[in-house]
Structures are given as C-alpha cells and as structure tokens.
TIMAR-603247 format. One record per atom (N, C-alpha, C): residue number from 1; residue in three letters; atom name; z, x, y. Coordinates in steps of 0.2 Angstrom, whole numbers, plus 5000, padded with zeros to 4 digits. Layout:
BEGIN
i_aa_at_pz_px_py
NUM_ALA_CA_Z_X_Y
...
# end
This chain:
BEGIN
i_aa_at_pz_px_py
1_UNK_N_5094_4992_5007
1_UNK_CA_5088_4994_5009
1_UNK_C_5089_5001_5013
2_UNK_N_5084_5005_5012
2_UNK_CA_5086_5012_5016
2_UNK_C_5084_5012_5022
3_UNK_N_5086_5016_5024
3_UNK_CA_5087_5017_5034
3_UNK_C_5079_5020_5036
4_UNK_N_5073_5015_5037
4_UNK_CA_5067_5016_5036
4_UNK_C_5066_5015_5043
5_UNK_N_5062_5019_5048
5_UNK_CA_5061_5024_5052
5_UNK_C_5056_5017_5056
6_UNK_N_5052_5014_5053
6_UNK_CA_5045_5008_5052
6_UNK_C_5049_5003_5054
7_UNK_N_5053_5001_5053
7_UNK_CA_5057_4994_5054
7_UNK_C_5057_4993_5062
8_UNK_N_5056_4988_5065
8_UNK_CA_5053_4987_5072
8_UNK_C_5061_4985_5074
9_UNK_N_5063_4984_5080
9_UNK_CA_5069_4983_5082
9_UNK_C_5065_4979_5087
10_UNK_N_5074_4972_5091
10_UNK_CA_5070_4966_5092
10_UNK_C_5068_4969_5099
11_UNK_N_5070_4973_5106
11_UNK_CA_5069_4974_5110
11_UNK_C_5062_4978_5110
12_UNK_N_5058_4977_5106
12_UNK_CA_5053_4982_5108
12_UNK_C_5048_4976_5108
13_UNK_N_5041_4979_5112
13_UNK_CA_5036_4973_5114
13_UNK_C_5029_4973_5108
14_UNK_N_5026_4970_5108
14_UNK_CA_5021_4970_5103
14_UNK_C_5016_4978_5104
15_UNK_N_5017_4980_5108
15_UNK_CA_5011_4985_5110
15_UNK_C_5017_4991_5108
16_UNK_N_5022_4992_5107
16_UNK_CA_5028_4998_5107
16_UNK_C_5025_5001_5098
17_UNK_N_5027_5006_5098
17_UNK_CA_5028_5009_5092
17_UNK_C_5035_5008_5086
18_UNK_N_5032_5006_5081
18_UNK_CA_5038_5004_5076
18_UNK_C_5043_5010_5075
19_UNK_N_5044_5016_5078
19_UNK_CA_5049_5023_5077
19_UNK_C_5053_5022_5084
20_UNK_N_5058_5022_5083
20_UNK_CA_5062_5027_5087
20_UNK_C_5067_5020_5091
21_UNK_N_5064_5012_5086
21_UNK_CA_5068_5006_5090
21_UNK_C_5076_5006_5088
22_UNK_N_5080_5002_5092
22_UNK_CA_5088_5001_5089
22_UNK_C_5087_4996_5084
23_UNK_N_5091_4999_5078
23_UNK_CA_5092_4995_5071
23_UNK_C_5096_4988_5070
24_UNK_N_5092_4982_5067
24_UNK_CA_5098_4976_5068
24_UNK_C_5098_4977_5060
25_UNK_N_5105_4974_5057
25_UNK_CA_5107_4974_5049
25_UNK_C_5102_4969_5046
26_UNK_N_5101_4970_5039
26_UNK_CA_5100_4963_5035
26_UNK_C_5095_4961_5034
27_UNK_N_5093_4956_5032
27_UNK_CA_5087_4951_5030
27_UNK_C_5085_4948_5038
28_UNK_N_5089_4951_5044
28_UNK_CA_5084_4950_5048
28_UNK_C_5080_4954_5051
29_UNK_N_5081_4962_5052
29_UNK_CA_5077_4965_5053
29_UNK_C_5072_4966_5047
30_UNK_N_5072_4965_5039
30_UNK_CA_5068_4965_5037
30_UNK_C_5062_4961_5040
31_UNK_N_5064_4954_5040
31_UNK_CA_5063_4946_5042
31_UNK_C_5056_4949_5046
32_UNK_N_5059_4954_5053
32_UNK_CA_5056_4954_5059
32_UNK_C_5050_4958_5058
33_UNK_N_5052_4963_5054
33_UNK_CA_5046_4967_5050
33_UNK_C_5041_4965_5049
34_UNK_N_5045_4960_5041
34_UNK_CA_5037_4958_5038
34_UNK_C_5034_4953_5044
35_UNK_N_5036_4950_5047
35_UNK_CA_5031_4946_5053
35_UNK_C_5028_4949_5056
36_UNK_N_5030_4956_5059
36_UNK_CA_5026_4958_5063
36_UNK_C_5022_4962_5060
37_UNK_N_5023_4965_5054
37_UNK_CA_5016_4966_5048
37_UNK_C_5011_4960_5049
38_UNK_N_5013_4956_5046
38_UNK_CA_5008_4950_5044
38_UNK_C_5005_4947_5050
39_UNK_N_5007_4950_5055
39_UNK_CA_5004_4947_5063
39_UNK_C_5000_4952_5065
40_UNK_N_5000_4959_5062
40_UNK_CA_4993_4964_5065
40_UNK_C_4988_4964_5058
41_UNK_N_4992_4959_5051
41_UNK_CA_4984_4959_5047
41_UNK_C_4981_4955_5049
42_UNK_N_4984_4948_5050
42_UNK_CA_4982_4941_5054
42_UNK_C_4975_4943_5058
43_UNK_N_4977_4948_5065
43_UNK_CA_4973_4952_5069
43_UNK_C_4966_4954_5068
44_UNK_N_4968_4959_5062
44_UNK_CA_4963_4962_5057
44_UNK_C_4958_4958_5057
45_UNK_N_4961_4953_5052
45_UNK_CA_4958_4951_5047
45_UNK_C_4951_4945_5053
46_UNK_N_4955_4942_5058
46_UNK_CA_4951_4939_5064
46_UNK_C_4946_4943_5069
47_UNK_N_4948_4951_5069
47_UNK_CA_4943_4956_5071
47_UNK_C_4939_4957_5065
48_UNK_N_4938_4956_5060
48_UNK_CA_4933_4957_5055
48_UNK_C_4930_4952_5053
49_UNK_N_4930_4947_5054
49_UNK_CA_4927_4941_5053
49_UNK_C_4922_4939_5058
50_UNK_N_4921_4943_5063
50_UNK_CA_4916_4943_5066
50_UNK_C_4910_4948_5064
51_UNK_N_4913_4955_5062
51_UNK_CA_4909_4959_5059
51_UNK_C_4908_4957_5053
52_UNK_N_4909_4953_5051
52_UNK_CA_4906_4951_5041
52_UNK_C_4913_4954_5039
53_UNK_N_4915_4948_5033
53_UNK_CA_4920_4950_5029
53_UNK_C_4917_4956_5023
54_UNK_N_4925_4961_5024
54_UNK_CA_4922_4964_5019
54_UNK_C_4924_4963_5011
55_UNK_N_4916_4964_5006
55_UNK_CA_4921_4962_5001
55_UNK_C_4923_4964_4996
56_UNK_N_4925_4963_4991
56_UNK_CA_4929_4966_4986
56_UNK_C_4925_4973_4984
57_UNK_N_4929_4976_4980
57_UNK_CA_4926_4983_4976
57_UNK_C_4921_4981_4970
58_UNK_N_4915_4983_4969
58_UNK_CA_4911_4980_4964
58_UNK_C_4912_4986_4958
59_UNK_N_4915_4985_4953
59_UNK_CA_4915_4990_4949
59_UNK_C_4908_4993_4943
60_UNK_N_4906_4986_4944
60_UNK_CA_4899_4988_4940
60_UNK_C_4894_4994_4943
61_UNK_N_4894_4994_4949
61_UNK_CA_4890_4998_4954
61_UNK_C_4892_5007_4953
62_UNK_N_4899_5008_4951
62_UNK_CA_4903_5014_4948
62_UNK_C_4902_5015_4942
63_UNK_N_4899_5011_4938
63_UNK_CA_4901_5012_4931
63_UNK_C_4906_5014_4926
64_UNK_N_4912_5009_4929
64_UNK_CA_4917_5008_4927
64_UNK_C_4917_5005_4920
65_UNK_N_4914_5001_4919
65_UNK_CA_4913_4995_4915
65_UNK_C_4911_4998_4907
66_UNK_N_4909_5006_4907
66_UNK_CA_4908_5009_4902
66_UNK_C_4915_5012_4898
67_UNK_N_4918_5015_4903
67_UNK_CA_4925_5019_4901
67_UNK_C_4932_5013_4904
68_UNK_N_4933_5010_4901
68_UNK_CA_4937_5005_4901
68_UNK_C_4945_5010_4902
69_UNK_N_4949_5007_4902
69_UNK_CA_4957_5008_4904
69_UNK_C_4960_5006_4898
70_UNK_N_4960_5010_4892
70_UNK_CA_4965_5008_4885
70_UNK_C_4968_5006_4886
71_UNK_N_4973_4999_4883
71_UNK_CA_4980_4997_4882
71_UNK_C_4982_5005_4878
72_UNK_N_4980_5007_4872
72_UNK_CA_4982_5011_4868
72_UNK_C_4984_5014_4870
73_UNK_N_4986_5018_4873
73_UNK_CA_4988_5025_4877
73_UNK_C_4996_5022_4880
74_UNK_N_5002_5024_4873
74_UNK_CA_5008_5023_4874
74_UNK_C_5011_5026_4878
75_UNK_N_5017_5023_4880
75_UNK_CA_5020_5026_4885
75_UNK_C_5019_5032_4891
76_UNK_N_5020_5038_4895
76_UNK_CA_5017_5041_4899
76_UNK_C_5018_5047_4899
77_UNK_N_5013_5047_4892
77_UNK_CA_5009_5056_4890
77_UNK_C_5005_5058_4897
78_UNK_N_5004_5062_4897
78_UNK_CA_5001_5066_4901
78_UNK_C_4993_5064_4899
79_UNK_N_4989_5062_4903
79_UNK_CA_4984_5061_4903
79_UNK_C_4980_5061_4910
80_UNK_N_4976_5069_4912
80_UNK_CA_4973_5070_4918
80_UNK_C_4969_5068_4920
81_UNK_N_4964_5063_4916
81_UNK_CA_4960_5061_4914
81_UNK_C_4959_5055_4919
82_UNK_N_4964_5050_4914
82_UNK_CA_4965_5043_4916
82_UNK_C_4969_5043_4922
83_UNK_N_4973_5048_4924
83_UNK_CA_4978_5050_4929
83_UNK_C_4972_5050_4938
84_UNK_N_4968_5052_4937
84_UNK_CA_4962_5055_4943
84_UNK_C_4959_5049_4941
85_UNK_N_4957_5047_4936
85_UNK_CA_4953_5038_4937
85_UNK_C_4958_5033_4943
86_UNK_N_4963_5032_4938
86_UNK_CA_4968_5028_4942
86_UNK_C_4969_5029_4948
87_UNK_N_4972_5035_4952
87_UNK_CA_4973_5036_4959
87_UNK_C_4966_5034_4961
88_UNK_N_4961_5038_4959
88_UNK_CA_4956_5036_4965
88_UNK_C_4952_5032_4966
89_UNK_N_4953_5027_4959
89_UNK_CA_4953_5020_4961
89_UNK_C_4955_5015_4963
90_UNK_N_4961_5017_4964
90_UNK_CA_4966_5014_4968
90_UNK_C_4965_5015_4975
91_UNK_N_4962_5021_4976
91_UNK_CA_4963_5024_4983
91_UNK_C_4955_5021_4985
92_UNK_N_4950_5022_4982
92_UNK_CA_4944_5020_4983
92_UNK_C_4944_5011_4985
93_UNK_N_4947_5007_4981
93_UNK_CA_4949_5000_4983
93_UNK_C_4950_4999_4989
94_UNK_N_4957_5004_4990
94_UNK_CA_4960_5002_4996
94_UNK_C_4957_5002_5003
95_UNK_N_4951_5009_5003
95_UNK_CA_4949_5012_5006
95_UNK_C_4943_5005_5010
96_UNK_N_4940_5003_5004
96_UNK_CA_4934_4999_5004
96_UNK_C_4936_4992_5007
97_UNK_N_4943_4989_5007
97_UNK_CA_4944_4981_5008
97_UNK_C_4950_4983_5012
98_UNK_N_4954_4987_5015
98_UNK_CA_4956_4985_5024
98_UNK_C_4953_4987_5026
99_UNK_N_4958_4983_5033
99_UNK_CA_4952_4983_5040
99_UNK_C_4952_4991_5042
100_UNK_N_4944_4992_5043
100_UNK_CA_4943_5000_5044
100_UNK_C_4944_4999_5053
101_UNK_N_4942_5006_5057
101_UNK_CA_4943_5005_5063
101_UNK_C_4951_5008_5066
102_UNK_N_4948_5012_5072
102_UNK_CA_4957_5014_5074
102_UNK_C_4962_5009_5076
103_UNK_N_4959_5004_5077
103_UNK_CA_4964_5000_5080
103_UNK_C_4969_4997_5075
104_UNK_N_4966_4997_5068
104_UNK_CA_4970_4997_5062
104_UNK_C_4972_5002_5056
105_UNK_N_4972_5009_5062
105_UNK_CA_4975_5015_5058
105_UNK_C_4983_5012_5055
106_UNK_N_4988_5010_5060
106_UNK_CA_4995_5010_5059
106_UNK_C_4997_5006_5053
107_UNK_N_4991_5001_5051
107_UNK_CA_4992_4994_5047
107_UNK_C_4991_4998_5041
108_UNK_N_4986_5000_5041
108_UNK_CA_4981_5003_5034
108_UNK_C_4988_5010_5034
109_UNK_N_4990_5014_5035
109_UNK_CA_4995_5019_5035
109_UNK_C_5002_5015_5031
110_UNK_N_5006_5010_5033
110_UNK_CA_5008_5007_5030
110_UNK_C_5010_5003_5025
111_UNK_N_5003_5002_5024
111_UNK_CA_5001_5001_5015
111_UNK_C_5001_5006_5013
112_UNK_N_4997_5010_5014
112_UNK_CA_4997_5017_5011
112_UNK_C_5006_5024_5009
113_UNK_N_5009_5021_5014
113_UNK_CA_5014_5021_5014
113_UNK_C_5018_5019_5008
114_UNK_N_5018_5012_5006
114_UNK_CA_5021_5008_5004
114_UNK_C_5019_5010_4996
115_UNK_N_5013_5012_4995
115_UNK_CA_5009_5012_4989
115_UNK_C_5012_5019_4986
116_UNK_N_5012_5024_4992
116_UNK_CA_5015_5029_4989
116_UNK_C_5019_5031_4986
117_UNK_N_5027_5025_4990
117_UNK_CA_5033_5027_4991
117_UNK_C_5033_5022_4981
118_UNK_N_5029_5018_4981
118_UNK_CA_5030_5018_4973
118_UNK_C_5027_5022_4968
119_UNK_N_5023_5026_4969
119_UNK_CA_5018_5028_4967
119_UNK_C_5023_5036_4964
120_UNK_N_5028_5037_4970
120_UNK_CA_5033_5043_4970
120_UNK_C_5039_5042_4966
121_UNK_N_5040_5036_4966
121_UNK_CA_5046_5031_4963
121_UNK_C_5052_5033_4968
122_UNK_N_5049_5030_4974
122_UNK_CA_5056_5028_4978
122_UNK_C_5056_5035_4981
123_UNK_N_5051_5044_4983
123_UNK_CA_5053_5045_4988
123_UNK_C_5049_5044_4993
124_UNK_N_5055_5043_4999
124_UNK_CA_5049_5041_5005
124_UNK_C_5049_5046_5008
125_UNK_N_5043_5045_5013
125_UNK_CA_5040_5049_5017
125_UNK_C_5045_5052_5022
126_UNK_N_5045_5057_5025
126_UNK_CA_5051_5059_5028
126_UNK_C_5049_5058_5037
127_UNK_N_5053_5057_5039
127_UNK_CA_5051_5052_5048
127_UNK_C_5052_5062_5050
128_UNK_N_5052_5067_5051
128_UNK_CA_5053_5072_5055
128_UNK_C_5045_5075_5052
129_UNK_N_5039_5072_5049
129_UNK_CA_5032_5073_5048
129_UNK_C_5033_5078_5042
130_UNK_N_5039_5080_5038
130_UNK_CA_5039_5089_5036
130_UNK_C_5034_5085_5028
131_UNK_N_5032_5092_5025
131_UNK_CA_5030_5087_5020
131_UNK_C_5034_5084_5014
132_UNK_N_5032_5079_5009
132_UNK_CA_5035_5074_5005
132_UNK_C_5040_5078_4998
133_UNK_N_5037_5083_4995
133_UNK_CA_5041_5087_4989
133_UNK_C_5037_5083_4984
134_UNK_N_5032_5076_4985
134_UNK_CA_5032_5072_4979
134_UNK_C_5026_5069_4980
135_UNK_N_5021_5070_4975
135_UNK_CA_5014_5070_4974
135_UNK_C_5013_5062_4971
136_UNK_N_5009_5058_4974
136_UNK_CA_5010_5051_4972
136_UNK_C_5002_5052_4966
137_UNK_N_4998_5056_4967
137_UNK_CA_4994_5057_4960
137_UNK_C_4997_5059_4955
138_UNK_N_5001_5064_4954
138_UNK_CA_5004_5065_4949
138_UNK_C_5011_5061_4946
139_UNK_N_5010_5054_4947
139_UNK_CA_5012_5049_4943
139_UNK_C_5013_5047_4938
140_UNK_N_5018_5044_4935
140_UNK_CA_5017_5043_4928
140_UNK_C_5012_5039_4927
141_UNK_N_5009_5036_4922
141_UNK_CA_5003_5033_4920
141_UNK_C_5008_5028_4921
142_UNK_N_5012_5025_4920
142_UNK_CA_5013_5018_4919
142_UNK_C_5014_5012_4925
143_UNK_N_5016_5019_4930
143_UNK_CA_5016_5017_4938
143_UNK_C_5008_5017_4940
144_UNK_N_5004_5020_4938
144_UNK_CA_4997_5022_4940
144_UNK_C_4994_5014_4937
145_UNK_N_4995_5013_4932
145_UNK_CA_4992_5007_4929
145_UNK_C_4996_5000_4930
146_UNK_N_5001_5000_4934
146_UNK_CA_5005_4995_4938
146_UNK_C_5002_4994_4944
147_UNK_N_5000_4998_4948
147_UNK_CA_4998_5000_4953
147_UNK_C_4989_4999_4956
148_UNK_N_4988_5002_4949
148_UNK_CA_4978_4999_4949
148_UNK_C_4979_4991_4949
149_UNK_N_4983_4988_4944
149_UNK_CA_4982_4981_4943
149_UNK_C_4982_4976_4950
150_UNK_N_4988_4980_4951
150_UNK_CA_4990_4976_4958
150_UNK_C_4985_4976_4963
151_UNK_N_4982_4982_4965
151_UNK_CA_4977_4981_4968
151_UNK_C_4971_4981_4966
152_UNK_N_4967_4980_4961
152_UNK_CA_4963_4977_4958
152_UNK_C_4964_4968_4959
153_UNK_N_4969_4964_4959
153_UNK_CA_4968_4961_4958
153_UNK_C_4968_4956_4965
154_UNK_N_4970_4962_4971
154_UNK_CA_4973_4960_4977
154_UNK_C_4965_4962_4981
155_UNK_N_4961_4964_4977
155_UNK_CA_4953_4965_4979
155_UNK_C_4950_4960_4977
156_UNK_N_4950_4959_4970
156_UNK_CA_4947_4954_4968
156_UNK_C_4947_4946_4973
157_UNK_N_4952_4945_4975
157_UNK_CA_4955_4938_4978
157_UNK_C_4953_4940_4985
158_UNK_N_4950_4946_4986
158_UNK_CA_4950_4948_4994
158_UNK_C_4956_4945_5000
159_UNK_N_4962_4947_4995
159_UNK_CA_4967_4946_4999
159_UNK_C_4969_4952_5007
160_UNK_N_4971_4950_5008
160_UNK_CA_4972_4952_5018
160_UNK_C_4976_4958_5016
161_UNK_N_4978_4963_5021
161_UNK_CA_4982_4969_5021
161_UNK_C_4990_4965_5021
162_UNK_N_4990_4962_5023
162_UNK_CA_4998_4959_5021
162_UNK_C_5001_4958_5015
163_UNK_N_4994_4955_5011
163_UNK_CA_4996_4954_5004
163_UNK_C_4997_4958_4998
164_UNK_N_4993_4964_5002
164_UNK_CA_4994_4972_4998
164_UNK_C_5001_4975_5000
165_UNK_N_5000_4975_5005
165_UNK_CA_5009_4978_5006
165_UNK_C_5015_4973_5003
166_UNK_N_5012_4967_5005
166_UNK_CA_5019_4964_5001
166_UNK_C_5019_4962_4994
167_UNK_N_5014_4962_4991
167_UNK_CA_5013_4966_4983
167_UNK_C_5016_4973_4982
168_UNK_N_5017_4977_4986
168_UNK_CA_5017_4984_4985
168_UNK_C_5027_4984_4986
169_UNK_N_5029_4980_4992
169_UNK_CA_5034_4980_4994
169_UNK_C_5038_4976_4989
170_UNK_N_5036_4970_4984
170_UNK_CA_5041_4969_4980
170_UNK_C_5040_4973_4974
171_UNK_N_5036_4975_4970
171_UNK_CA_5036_4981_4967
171_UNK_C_5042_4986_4968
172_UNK_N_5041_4988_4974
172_UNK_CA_5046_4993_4976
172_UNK_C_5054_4989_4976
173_UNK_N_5053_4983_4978
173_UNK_CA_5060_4980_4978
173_UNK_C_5064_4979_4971
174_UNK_N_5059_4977_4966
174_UNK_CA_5059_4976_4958
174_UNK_C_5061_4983_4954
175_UNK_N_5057_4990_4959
175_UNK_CA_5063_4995_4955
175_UNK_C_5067_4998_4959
176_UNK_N_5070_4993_4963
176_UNK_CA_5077_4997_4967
176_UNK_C_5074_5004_4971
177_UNK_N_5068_5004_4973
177_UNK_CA_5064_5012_4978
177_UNK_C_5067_5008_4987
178_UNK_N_5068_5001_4987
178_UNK_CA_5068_4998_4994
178_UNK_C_5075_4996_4992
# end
C-alpha cells in the first residue's frame, strides 16, 4: 500500500487532522482508517436524517433515458462525447447523495479523492497541495464506465459515503493503484 498522507495514526484524537500523524505498519493502520471513515459517514449520515434523507439521482429528470451508454463502443477509443457524459455524471451523482455541509467537507474530499486516484489509474494526489500531472476526466472510457456503474449503482441503494469509498477503494485495490 503506498505511504498515503490520509491514513490516521493511533495517537491522534477524533477531532485531529488525518496529515502529519506517526505511521503504524499493515492491515492495522489500514484497519484504523477505514473505521474512522465509516465513523464520520455513520455521523453524516445520522446529521442528515433529521434534515430528510437525501435521495438518489433521478435520471429521468435529465433525460438521460434518451441517449443511453452503448455496450458497442469497444475497447477505449477516444470518445469526447461519452467521456464529458460519464465524468459529469458521475460527478453530479456524487454531488447530489453525500452529506452536503462543511462539516462534511473532509468525508466528501476523500471519496473524491479516492474516485480520482482511480479515475487517474493509481496517481495520487500529491500531499505538498502542488498540482496532480493527471486529469481524471480524461480517462479512459473503460475506467469512466467502471466508475459510473459503481456509483450509479451506490446511488440507486442510497448507500452511505462509506460505501462509495469502499467500492471505490477495492477497485483501486483490484488494479494494484492502493
């Protein structure tokens, strides 16, 4: 796994920032991660529950429903088209079903994070803030269309910001990007 900046380290307190903590080896500091992920969706998702759930992306409303997403369109030609449908409705999904609000900027960044780091095929973002080198809309269509699905289908189940990232994150573990 690579030496990832996000990874929370044990001495720090719930209220601390995931950057800058001391590094433990292995499947336990992953371990320590994903619960402390799943412990600010959990959050969320209980702060939202009083404001009305929100719900999935209605595609009918967009009229999506007309210009459908071809199987036929082999392997990953260049296609501008389909390329600008896919990100931005991937990005529009995302936007629309996590918890909105500052208080779940860090959450919402970390999926976005995660989504991009596959979307780039494995580069990550760089922790000194400089810019990327690597544009996650100009994807290849077959990561873009791996990627709508995933979360297309993680809206449709109105699943929790946990369960995007960790769709997102075995993806990434699946092509060796984590």
């Amino acid at each position: 796994m690579k030496n990832n900046e996000d990874f929370p380290g044990s001495e720090e307190s719930d209220k601390d920032e995931f950057k800058g903590a001391p590094r433990r080896e292995g499947d336990e500091q992953e371990q320590d991660f994903m619960d402390r992920l799943k412990r600010l969706s959990d959050e969320a998702e209980a702060n939202a529950e009083g404001k009305g759930k929100q719900s999935s992306f209605d595609f009918e409303e967009n009229g999506t429903e007309d210009e459908p997403f071809k199987p036929e369109f082999a392997g990953d030609l260049q296609n501008p088209k389909e390329s600008y449908d896919l990100f931005y409705t991937i990005r529009r999904l995302l936007m629309k079903s996590l918890p909105a609000g500052p208080d779940n900027q860090k959450l919402r960044q970390m999926v976005y994070d995660e989504k991009n780091l596959f979307l780039r095929q494995g580069v990550d973002r760089p922790t000194d803030g400089s810019k990327v080198g690597a544009d996650s809309r100009q994807s290849l269509l077959s990561f873009l269309r791996e990627s709508f699905t995933v979360t297309q289908d993680w809206a449709n189940h109105n699943g929790t910001a946990y369960d995007i990232f960790l769709s997102y994150y075995e993806l990434n573990k699946k092509m060796r990007f984590r």
